[in-house]
C-alpha positions as CSV (number, residue, x, y, z in Angstrom):
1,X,-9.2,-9.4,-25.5
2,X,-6.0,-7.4,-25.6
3,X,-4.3,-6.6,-22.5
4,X,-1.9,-3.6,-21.7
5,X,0.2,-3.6,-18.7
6,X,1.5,-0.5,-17.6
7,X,4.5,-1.1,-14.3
8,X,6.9,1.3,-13.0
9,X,10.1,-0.7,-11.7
10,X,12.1,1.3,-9.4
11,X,14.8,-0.9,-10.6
12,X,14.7,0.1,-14.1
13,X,14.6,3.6,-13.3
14,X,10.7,4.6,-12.4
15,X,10.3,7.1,-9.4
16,X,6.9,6.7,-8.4
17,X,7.8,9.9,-6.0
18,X,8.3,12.2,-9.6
19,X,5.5,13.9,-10.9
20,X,5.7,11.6,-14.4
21,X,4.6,8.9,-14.8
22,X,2.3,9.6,-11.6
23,X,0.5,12.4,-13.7
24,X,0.0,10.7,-16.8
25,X,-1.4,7.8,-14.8
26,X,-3.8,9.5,-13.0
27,X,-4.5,11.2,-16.3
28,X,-5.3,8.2,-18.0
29,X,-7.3,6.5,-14.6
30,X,-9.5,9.5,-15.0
31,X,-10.3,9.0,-18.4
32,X,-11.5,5.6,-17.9
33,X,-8.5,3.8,-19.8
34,X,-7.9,1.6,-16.9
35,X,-9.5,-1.3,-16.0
36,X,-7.4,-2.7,-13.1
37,X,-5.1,-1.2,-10.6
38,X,-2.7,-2.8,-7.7
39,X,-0.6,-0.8,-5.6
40,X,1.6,-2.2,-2.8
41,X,3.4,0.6,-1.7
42,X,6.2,0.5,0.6
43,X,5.4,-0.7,3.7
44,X,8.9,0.0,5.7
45,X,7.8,3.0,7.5
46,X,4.5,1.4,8.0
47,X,6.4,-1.8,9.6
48,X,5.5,-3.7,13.2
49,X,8.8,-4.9,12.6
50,X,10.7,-1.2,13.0
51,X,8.9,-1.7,16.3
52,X,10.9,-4.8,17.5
53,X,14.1,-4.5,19.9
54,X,16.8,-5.7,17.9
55,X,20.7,-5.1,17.2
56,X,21.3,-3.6,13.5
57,X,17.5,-3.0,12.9
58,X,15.9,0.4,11.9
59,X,13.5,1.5,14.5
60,X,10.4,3.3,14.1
61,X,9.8,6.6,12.5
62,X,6.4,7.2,13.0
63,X,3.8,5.9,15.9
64,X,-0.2,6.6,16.4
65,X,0.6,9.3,18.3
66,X,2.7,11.3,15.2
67,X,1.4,9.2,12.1
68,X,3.8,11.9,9.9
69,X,6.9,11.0,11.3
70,X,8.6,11.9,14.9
71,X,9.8,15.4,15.5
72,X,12.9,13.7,16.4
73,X,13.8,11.9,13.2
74,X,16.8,12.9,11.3
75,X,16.2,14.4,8.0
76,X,16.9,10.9,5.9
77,X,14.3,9.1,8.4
78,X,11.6,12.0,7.7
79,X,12.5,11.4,4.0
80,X,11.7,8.0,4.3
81,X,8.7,8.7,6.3
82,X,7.7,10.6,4.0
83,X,8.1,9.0,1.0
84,X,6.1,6.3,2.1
85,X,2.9,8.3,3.3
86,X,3.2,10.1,-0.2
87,X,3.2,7.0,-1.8
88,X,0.3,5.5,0.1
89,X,-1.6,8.6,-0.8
90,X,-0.6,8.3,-4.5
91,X,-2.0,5.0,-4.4
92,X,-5.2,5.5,-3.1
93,X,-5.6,8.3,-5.1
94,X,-5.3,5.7,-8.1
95,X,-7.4,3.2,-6.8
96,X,-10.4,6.1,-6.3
97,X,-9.9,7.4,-9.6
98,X,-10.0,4.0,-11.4
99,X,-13.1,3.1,-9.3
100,X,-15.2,6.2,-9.8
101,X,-14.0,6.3,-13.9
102,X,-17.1,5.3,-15.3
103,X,-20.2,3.1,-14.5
104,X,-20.3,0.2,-12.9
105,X,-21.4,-3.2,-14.5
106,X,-20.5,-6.6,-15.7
107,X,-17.0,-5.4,-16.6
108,X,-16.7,-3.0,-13.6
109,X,-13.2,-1.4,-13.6
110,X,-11.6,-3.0,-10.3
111,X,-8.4,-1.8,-7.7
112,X,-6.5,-3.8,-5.1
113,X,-4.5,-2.8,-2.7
114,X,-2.0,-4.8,-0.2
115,X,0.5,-3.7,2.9
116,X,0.6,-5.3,6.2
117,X,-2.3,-5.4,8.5
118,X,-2.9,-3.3,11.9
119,X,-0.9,-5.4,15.1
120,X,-1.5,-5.3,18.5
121,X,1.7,-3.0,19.3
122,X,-0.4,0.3,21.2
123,X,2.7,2.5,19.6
124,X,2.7,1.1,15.9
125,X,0.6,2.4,12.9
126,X,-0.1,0.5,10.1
127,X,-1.0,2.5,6.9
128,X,-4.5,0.8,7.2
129,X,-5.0,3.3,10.1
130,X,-3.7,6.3,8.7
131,X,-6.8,9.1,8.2
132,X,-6.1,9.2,4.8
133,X,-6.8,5.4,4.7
134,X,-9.8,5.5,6.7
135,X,-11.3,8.3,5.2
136,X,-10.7,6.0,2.0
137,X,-12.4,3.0,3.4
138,X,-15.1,4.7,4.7
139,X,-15.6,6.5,1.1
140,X,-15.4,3.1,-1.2
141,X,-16.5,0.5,1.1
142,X,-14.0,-2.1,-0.4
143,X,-13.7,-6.0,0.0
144,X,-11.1,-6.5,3.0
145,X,-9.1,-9.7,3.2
146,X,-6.5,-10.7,6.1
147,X,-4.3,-13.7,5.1
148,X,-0.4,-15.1,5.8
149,X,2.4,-14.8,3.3
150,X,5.6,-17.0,3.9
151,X,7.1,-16.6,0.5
152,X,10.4,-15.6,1.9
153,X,10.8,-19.1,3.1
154,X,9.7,-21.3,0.7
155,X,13.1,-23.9,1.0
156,X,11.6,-24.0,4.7
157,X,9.7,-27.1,5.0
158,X,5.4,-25.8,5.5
159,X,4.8,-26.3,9.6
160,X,8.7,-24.6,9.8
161,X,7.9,-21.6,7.9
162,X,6.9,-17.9,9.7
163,X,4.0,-16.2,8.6
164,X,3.9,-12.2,7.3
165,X,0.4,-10.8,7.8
166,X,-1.0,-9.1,5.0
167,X,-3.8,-7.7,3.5
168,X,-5.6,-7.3,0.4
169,X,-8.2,-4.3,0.3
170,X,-10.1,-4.1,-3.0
171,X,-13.1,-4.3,-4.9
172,X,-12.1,-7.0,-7.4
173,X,-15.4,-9.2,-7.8
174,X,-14.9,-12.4,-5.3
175,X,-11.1,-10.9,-3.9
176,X,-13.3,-12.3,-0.3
């Protein structure tokens, strides 16, 4: 079996905000020439964290109450507001195409997706909640898998270490 991998790195140049390589990507998910997709956009905007009193810290730019941004965010903070729901929406655009490609069967092409779950802050959205997520969801009926992260601290000794929610929404075979 060959494999191709296909990865934009912001840090080698790829803007996944430009309409290349976006286009040609969705190009080729439509035409069945992927078998396996992962996006995990950036989850910033998106954050529990922005939601947390603290000196130094970004605060929120968006809520449940105005999912698109604040009217009162300066024009960088809408930008990044932005840029984040267009990328979320970019990804799940992905994901649909690579699943509805071609037919389903023992090599079934397969998409996962990651960010940060919902919290329990009444203001904060996670980009699971966002309609354009739902609406998703409720389309593709994925696979939907809550678990902790702590990679961050990994010389922390394990009972020392935080843990970063995260989930993993897909329909890789067995991703439960």
């Amino acid at each position: 079996m060959k494999v191709r991998t296909i990865s934009t790195d912001r840090l080698q140049g790829g803007d996944l905000l430009a309409p290349q390589p976006f286009g040609e990507h969705l190009d080729m998910a439509k035409q069945g020439q992927i078998d396996g997709y992962h996006a995990g956009w950036p989850c910033s905007t998106f954050s529990r964290l922005r939601w947390r009193s603290a000196p130094n810290l970004p605060g929120p730019v968006r809520a449940r109450w105005a999912p698109n941004g604040f009217a009162s965010n300066s024009r960088s903070q809408q930008k990044e507001c932005d840029d984040g729901t267009v990328m979320l929406a970019r990804s799940l655009c992905m994901a649909q195409e690579v699943n509805l490609s071609r037919e389903k069967g023992a090599a079934s092409p397969f998409y996962t997706l990651e960010n940060p779950p919902p919290s329990d802050h009444w203001e904060h959205i996670s980009a699971w909640e966002m309609d354009e997520t739902l609406r998703f969801i409720e389309a593709h009926h994925p696979h939907v898998v809550d678990f902790n992260t702590c990679f961050y601290e990994v010389d922390t000794e394990i009972g020392k270490r935080h843990f970063k929610p995260q989930r993993f929404v897909g329909s890789l075979r067995g991703l439960g």
